[in-house]
N, C-alpha and C positions, 0 to 999 in steps of 0.2 A: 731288595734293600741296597742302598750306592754306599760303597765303602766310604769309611771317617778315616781320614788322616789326623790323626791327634797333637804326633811330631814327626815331621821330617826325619830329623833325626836325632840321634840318642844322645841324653846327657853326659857332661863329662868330655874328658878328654879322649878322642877317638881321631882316627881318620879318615881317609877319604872313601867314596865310594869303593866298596870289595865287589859285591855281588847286587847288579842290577841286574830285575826281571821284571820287564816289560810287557804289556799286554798278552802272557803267555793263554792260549787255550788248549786244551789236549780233548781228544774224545776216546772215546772208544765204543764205533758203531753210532748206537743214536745216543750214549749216557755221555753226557759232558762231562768229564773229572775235575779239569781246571779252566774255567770260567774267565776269561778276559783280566787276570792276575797281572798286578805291575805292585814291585818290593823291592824297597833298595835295603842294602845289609852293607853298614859301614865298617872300616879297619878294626878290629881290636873290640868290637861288640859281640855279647850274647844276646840273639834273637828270638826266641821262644814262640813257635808255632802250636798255636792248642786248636782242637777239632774233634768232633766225634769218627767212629771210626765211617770209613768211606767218603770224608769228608774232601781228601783230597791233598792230604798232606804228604803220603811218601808219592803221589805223580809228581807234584812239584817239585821233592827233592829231586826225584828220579829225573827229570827234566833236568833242573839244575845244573846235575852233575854231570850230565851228557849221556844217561844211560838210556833215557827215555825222550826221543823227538818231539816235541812239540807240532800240532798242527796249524798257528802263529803265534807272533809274538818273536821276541829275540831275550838270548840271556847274554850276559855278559859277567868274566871272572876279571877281576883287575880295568884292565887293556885288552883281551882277548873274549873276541865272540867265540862262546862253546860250540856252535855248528862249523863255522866258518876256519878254527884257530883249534882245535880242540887236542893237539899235544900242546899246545903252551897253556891252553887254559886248564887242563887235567890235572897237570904239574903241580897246581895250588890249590887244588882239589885232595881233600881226604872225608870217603863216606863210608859210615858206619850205618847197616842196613838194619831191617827189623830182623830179618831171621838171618841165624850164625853162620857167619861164610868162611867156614874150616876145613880141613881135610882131619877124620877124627884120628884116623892109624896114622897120622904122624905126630912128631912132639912137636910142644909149643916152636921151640927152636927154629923147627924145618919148618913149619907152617910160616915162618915169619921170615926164613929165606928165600919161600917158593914167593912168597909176597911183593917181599923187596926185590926180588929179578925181575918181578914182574913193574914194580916200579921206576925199572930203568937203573938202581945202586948198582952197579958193576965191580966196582971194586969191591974184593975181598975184603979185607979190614975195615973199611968204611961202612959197609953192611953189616959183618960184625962188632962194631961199636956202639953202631947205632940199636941194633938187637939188644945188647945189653941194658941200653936208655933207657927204651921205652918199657922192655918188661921190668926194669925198676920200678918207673914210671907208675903202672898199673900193678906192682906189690904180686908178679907172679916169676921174681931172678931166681927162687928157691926149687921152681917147679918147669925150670926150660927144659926140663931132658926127660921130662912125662908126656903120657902120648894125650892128646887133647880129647879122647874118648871115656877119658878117667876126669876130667874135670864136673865142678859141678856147671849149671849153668851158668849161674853168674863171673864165674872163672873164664867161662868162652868168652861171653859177652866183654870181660876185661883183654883179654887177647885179640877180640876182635878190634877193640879200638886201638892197642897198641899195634897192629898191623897196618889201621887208616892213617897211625902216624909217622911211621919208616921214614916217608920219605919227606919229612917234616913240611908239609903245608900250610897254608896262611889260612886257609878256610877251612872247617871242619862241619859237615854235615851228620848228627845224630839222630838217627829217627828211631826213637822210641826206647832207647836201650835200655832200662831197665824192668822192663815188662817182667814178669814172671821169674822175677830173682830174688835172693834171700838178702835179708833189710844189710847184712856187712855187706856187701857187691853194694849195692846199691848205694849206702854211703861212700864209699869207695869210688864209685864213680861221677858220683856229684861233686866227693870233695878233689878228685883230677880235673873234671873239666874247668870248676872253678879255678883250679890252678894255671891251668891252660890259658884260659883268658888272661888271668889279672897277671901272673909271672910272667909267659910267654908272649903275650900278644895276641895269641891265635881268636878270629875270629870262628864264631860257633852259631849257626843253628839247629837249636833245639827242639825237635818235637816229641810230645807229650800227651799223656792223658789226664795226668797228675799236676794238676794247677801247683802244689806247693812247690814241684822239682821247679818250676818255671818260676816262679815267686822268691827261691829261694838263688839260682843263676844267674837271671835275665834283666836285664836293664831296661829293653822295649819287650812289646807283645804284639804278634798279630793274631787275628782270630779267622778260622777258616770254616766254612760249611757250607756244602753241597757244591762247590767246585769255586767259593766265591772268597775273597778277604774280605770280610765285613768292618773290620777295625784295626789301626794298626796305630801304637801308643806306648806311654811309657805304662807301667802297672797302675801308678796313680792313677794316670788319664783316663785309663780300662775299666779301672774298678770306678770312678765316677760316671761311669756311664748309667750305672744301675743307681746314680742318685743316693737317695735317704732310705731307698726300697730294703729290706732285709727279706732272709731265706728261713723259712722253716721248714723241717724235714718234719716229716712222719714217716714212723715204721707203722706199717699196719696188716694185721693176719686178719684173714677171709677173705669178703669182699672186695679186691683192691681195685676191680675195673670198676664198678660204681661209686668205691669213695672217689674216686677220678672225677670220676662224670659228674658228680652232684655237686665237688671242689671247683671243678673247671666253668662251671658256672655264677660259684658264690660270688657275690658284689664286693667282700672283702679279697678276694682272691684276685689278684695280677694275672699271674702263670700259674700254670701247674705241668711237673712233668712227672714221667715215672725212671727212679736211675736205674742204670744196668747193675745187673749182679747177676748171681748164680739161678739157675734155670729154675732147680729144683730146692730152692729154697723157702722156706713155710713162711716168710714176711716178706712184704714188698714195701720199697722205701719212694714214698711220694715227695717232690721235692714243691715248695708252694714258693711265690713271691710276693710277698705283701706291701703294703705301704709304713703300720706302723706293726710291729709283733704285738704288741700289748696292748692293743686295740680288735686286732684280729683274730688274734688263738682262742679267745673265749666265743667268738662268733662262728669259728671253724668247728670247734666242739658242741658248740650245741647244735649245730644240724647235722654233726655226723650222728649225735646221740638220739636227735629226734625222726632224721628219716632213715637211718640205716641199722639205729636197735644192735642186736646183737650179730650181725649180718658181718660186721668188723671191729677186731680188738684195737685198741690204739698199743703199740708194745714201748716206743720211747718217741718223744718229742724234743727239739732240738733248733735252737734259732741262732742264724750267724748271721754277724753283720755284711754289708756288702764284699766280695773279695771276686776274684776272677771269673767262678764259676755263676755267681752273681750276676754278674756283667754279662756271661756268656748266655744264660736265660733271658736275662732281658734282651739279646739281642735276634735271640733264633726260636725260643720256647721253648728248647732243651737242653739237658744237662750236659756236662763235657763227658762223665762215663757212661754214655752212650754204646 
């Protein structure tokens, strides 16, 4: 599938080109990770990268940020090509990774000294001023002089980003950071970067698994799978893609690889996927694409009731109208929690 450009660029008052990536590809051996990629990320926008997982989302930060080479393709931060230029391009570079990059036997404090040397702050005061900001910033000034192995996780994950921000940069890379934290962290951190942007200026890309985080920060969206962008848009744009189509979920215990199979055939049925969850879980959640729901559900139940009998329970039914995840079916034939 050739990538859709939707817009250019993002609505609203923004400026110029921050981060342009051109035809970047990465392999590793014979699996292509990132796919002939070209993405421009303007001044003072949230850009929100949604993907299932291996789709290809942290190679491209990783590239981005200069951690990971590219095997073509060029990126560009500002003025400064990241292979070519890459202490002036770093400089404007601040990247928050998926897993917590701490030292846990030291305190918040040291951890965020050892940071900032490493960020070039030399000055004494200047470094300590700045420490003070940023752990405002992320609502952890109460707890600098604890060692960061007593934190919970969402408390890392907040120190991790006040660390990507020391040395105050124009661009901000987050890949994924609220994975596996508790719902305060998590607000907490949405309602910072949102500050980030609209107070500070800083430009942010976002990656996610969580359509709302993205829905609820992000001005554009691109969509990534199997090393490719397939759409790159404002949310409107995105979510138009999937048209008048709507999503019905089913929960359903037993059978779930035959209700697949007999769904993934029906004439009422678009798509069908199966979303990720827990392994060992007694229901599995089928996600369907229809054209009208209330035209279809009653079509989808009586062949589940006539060919599959008591083989599968229905547990809840559940229809949304078009929204990211939507779009993201229509475009690839599966779900984003992948």
């Amino acid at each position: 599938m050739s990538l859709r450009v939707l817009s250019e660029e993002p609505p609203g008052s923004v400026g110029s080109t921050l981060l342009e990536i051109e035809r970047v590809t990465k392999r590793y051996g014979a699996r292509i990770a990132v796919d002939d990629v070209s993405l421009n990320v303007s001044a003072g926008e949230c850009l929100g990268l949604l993907g299932p997982n291996g789709a290809g989302k942290s190679t491209l930060l990783a590239a981005a940020s200069g951690i990971v080479r590219p095997d073509a393709g060029s990126i560009r931060i500002g003025t400064w090509d990241i292979w070519k230029r890459p202490r002036e391009a770093k400089r404007l570079i601040g990247f928050v990774p998926q897993d917590v990059a701490l030292y846990p036997t030291l305190t918040a404090r040291e951890n965020l000294a050892f940071w900032g040397a490493l960020a070039g702050i030399g000055d004494a005061r200047a470094l300590c001023k700045r420490m003070d900001e940023v752990l405002e910033l992320v609502g952890l000034e109460e707890r600098d002089r604890d060692r960061v192995r007593n934190f919970s996780g969402g408390m890392k994950r907040r120190l991790n980003i006040a660390a990507s921000l020391l040395h105050e940069p124009s661009l901000l890379f987050l890949d994924e950071p609220t994975v596996g934290i508790d719902p305060q962290s998590r607000r907490h951190i949405l309602d910072t970067v949102r500050n980030l942007v609209r107070d500070k200026g800083l430009t942010v890309v976002y990656t996610s698994h969580y359509m709302e985080e993205v829905e609820d920060l992000c001005t554009r969206v691109a969509i990534i799978d199997q090393g490719k962008v397939l759409v790159v848009g404002t949310l409107d744009e995105v979510k138009n893609i999937a048209g008048e189509h709507e999503t019905v979920e089913l929960e359903v215990q037993g059978d779930a690889e035959a209700a697949r199979t007999l769904l993934a055939t029906h004439p009422a049925v678009l798509a069908v996927a199966e979303s990720g969850g827990k392994a060992d879980a007694a229901e599995t959640l089928l996600v369907l694409r229809v054209e009208r729901a209330d035209h279809a559900i009653p079509q989808i139940l009586a062949a589940l009731i006539s060919q599959l009998g008591g083989r599968v329970t229905l547990r809840t039914l559940r229809v949304r109208r078009p929204d990211l995840e939507t779009a993201f079916l229509a475009l690839t034939g599966r779900t984003l929690r992948v």
